[in-house]
N, C-alpha and C positions, 0 to 999 in steps of 0.2 A: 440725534444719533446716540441717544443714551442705550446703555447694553452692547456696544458693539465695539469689537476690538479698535485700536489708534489706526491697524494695518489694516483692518473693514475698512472702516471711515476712510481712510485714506484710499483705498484701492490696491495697497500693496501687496496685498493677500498672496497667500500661495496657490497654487493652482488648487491644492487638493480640498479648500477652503469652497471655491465654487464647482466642485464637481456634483452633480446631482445623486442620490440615492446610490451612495456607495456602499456597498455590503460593508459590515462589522465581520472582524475577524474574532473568534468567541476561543475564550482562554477558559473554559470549563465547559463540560458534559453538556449536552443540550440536544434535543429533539426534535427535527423537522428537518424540509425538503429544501430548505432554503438555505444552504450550503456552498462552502470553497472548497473544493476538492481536486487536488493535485495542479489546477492551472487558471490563470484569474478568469472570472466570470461562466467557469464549468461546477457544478450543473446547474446555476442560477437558479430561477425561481418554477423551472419547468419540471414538473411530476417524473416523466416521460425520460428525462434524463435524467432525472436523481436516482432513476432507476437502475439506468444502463451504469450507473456511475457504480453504484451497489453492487451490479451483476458482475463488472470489472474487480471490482475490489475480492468482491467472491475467488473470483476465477485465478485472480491473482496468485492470493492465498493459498487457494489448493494448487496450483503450479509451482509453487515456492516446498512445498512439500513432496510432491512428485520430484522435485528435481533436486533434493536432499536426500531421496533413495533409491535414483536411479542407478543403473550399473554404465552407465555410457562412458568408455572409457577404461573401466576397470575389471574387467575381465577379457579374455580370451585375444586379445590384441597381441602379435608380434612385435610389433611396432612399437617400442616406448614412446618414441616422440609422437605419433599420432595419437599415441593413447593420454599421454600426458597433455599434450593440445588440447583436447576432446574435456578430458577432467576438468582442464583450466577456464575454457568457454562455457561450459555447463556450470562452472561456480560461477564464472561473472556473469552471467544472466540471474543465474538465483540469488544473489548478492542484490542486483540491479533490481528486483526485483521486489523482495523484499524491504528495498529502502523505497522503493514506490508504494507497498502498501503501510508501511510505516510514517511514511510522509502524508498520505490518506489518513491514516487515523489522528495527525496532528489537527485534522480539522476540528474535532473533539466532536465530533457526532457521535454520538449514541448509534445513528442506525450503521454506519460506515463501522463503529467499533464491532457493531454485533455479527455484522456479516464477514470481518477479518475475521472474527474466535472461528465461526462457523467453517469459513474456508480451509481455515490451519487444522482445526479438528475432525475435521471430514477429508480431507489430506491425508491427514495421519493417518485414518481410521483404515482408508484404503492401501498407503502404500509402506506406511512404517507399522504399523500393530501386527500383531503376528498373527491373525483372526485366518488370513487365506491360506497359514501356512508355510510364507517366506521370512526367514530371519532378514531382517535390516541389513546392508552392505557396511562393511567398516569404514567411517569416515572420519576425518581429523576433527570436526566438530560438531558433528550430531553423533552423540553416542546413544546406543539403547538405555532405555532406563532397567536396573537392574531390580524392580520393586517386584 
């Protein structure tokens, strides 16, 4: 039994000791489909959902920007309280949201990071840049940038 812990030999081992082909959780940059993302054993070792996982992280992104320059709530409302509801729900979603593509990129994929730039910047492009014409809404913590 040489090479083998006292707690091998003995059998005392921890569970996590004999669990078969446990994914590594990778603490630097790295490239491939073989990935943890946002929940154990999503998108595993399948193409097919590394993809969907990608297309989510996408979608996320630019939803996270859409709803950092939406007006839902702050215009044209009587109603404070409904209006002030409305703001408050609309930020905890893009709050929630954004800690879910943030949580995504702790997986440290390369391809998951590159599709969050993409999302956020394609986002922006649409609904914060002033390309269409609309000035940005004023908000407590996206402000325009005055470059």
């Amino acid at each position: 039994m040489e090479g083998m812990s006292s707690a091998a030999a003995n059998g005392t081992g921890t569970a996590s000791e004999h669990r078969p082909h446990k994914m590594m959780m990778h603490m630097t940059f790295f490239w491939g489909k073989n990935a943890l993302i946002l929940f154990p054993g999503w998108p595993g070792t399948d193409s097919r959902m590394y993809a969907l996982a990608l297309v989510c992280v996408f979608l996320f992104s630019i939803l996270v920007e859409w709803l950092s320059y939406c007006n839902l709530g702050r215009e044209g409302w009587s109603n404070r309280v409904a209006s002030g509801l409305t703001m408050t729900a609309v930020h905890a979603v893009r709050v929630g949201l954004a800690n879910m593509v943030m949580l995504a990129l702790m997986s440290f994929n390369v391809g998951v990071f590159l599709v969050a730039v993409a999302g956020h910047a394609l986002g922006f492009f649409f609904f914060g840049s002033r390309i269409f014409g609309k000035l940005p809404p004023p908000s407590s913590d996206v402000r325009p940038m005055s470059c």
